[in-house]
C-alpha positions in Angstrom: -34.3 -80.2 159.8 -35.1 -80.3 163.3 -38.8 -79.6 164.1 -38.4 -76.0 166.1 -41.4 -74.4 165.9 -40.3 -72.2 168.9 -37.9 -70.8 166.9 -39.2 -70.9 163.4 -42.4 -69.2 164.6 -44.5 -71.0 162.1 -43.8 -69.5 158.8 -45.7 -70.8 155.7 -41.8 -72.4 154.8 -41.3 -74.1 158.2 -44.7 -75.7 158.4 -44.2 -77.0 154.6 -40.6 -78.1 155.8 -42.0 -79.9 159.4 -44.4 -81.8 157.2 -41.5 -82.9 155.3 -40.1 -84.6 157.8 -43.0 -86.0 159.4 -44.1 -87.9 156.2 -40.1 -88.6 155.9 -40.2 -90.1 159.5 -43.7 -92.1 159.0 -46.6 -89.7 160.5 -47.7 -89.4 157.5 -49.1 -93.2 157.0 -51.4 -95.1 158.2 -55.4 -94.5 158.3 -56.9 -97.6 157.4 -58.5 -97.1 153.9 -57.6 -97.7 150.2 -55.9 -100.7 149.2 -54.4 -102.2 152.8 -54.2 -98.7 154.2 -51.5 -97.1 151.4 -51.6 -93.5 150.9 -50.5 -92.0 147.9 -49.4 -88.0 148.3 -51.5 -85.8 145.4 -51.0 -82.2 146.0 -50.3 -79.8 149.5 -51.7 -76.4 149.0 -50.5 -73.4 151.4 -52.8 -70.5 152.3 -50.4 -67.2 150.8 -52.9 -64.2 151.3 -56.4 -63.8 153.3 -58.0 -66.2 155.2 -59.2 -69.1 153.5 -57.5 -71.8 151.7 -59.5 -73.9 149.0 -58.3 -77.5 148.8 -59.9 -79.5 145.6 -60.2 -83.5 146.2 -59.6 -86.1 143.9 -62.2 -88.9 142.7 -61.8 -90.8 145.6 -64.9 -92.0 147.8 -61.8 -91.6 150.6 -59.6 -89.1 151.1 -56.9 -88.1 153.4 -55.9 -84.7 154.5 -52.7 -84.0 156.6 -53.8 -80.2 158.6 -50.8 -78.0 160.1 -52.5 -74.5 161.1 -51.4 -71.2 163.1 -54.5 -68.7 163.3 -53.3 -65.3 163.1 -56.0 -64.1 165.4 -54.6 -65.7 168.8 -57.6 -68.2 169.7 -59.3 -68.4 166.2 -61.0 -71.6 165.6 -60.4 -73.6 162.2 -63.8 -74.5 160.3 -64.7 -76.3 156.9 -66.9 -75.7 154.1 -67.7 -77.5 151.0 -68.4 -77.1 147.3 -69.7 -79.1 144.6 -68.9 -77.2 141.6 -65.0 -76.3 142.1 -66.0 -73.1 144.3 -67.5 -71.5 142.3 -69.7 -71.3 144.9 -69.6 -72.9 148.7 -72.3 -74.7 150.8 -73.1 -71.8 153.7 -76.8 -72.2 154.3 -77.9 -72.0 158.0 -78.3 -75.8 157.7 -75.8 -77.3 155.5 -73.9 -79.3 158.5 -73.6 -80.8 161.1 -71.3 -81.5 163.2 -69.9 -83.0 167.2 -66.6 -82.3 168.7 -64.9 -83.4 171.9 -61.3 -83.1 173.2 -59.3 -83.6 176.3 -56.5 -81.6 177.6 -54.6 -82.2 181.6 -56.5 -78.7 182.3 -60.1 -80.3 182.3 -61.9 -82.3 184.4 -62.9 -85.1 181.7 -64.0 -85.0 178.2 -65.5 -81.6 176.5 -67.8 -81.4 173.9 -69.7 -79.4 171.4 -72.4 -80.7 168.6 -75.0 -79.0 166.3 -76.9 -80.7 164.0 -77.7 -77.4 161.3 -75.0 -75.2 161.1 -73.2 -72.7 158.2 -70.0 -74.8 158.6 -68.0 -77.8 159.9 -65.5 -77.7 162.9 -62.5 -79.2 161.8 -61.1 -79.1 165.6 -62.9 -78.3 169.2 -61.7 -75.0 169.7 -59.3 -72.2 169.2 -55.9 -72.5 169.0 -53.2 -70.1 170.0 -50.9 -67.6 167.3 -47.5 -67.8 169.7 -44.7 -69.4 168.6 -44.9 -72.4 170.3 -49.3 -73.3 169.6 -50.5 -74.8 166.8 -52.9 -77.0 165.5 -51.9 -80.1 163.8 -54.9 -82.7 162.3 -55.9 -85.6 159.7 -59.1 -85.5 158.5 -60.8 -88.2 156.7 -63.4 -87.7 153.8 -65.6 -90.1 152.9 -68.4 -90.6 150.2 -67.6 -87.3 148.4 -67.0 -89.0 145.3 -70.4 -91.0 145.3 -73.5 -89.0 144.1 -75.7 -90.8 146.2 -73.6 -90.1 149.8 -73.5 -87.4 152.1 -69.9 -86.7 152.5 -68.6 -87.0 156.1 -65.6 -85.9 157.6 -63.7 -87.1 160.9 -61.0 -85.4 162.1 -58.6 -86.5 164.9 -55.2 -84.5 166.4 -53.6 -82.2 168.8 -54.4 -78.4 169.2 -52.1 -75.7 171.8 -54.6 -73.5 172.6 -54.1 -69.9 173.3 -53.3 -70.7 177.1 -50.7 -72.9 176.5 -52.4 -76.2 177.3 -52.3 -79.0 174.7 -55.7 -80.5 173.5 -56.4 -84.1 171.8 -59.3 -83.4 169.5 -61.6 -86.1 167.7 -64.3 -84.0 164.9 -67.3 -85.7 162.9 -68.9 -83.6 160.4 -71.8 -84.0 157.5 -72.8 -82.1 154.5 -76.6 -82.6 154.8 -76.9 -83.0 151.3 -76.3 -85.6 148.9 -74.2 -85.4 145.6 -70.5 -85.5 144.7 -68.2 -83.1 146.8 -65.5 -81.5 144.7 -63.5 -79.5 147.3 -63.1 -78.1 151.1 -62.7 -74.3 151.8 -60.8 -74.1 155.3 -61.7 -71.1 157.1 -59.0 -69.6 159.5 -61.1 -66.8 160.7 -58.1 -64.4 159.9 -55.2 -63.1 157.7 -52.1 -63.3 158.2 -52.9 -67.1 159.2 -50.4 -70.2 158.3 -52.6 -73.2 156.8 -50.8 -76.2 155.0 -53.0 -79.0 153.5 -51.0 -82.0 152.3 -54.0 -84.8 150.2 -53.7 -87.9 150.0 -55.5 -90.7 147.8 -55.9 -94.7 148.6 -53.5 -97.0 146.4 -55.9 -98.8 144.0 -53.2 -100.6 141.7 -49.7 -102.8 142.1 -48.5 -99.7 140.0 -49.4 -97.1 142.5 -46.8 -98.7 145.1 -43.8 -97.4 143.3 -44.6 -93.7 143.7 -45.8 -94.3 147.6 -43.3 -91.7 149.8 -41.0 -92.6 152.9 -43.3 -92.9 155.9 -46.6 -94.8 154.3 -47.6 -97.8 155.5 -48.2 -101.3 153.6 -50.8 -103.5 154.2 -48.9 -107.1 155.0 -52.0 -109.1 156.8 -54.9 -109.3 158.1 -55.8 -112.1 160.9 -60.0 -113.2 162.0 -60.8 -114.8 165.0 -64.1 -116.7 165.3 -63.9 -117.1 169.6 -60.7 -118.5 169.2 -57.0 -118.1 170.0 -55.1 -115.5 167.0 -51.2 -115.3 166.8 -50.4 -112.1 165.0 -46.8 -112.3 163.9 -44.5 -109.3 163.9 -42.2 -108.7 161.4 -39.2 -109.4 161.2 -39.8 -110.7 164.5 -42.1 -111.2 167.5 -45.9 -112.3 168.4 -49.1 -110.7 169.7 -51.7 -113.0 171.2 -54.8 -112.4 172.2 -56.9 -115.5 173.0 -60.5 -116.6 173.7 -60.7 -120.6 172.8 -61.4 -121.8 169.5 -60.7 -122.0 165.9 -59.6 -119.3 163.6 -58.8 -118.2 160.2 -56.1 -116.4 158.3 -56.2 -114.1 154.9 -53.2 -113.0 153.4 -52.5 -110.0 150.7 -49.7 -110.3 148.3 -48.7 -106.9 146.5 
């Protein structure tokens, strides 16, 4: 499908389709973690009735999560909680977070940003976003330590937000659950009904066998290249060469799947 969002509006059924064919097209790789930075897809969950949308994580220590969100309160921010016994309840006390934002958009006059180090809740963005047709905010957040009892669990959260002006925003999050202990789940908070929320999660690869169920658009790790003050030729494949050089000698590891 082509990605109209203009004329689609947004519905719970065109967000799931637009994430389709972003993983389909390869935004949904990359990220850097697991084995060579694969992702494998686990589950998307899609908020159908009020205004919050619980989204259990796997055992992972890192997770990825692929956000697509319409408030449906024009300017409604999204936030984040977390639980540690499958919510049956969720972390809310005055100081159970912290969190710093920051974001640019061609309105401003540099970067913008927000912190606050005890707080009911993480920001998953900067700020609002708008409920038109055309405004959205679409994120990937990044969980880490949730699955280790003796980590906090942080989040960091990077992506682009149309605010209820019109004006597009490029938003990078950090968040921390000030407590330490195994993370089970996120509660996304629209701030409204009638809000569309799509959560896609993904997991690292960890085995040769996990390659086979990897979907169109993940990336494989093929190399890694170290420098010590020296001259590094990164190869492209199937063809082509980056340089960067500084004098010296350097050394190579390769990873065969």
């Amino acid at each position: 499908m082509a990605y109209d969002n203009t004329t689609s509006g947004l519905s719970a059924t065109d967000v799931k389709a637009a994430l389709d064919e972003l993983a389909a097209s390869g935004g949904g790789g990359g990220g850097g973690a697991g084995q060579g930075g694969s992702w494998l897809f686990v589950e998307e969950y899609t908020l159908t009735s009020g205004s919050d949308l619980d989204v259990p994580l796997p055992d992972y220590d890192h997770i990825k999560l692929e956000i697509l969100s319409v408030p449906g309160t024009d300017g409604n921010r999204l936030d984040a909680q977390v639980t540690d016994d499958n919510f049956s309840t969720v972390k809310s006390g005055a100081s159970d977070y912290e969190w710093a934002t920051g974001r640019l958009n061609p309105t401003g006059t540099g970067w913008a940003n927000n912190e606050d180090s005890a707080d009911t809740l993480i920001r998953v963005v900067h700020g609002g976003a708008g409920s038109a047709a055309d405004e959205f905010t679409h994120a990937t957040m990044y969980v880490y330590g949730a699955n280790d009892s003796a980590l906090k669990t942080v989040t960091r959260t990077e992506g682009v937000r149309i605010n209820n002006t019109g004006n597009s925003n490029l938003d990078a999050c950090v968040g921390q659950y000030n407590s330490t202990g195994v993370v089970n789940g996120i509660r996304f908070l629209t701030g409204s009904t009638g809000s569309t929320l799509v959560v896609r999660v993904y997991r690292p690869v960890r085995s040769s066998a996990d390659f086979g169920n990897i979907i169109g658009g993940e990336w494989k790790y093929v190399e890694s290249f170290q420098a010590s003050g020296g001259t590094i030729d990164v190869l492209g494949r199937p063809a082509g060469n980056i340089k960067s050089s500084a004098g010296g000698s350097s050394t190579k590891t390769t990873v065969k799947n």
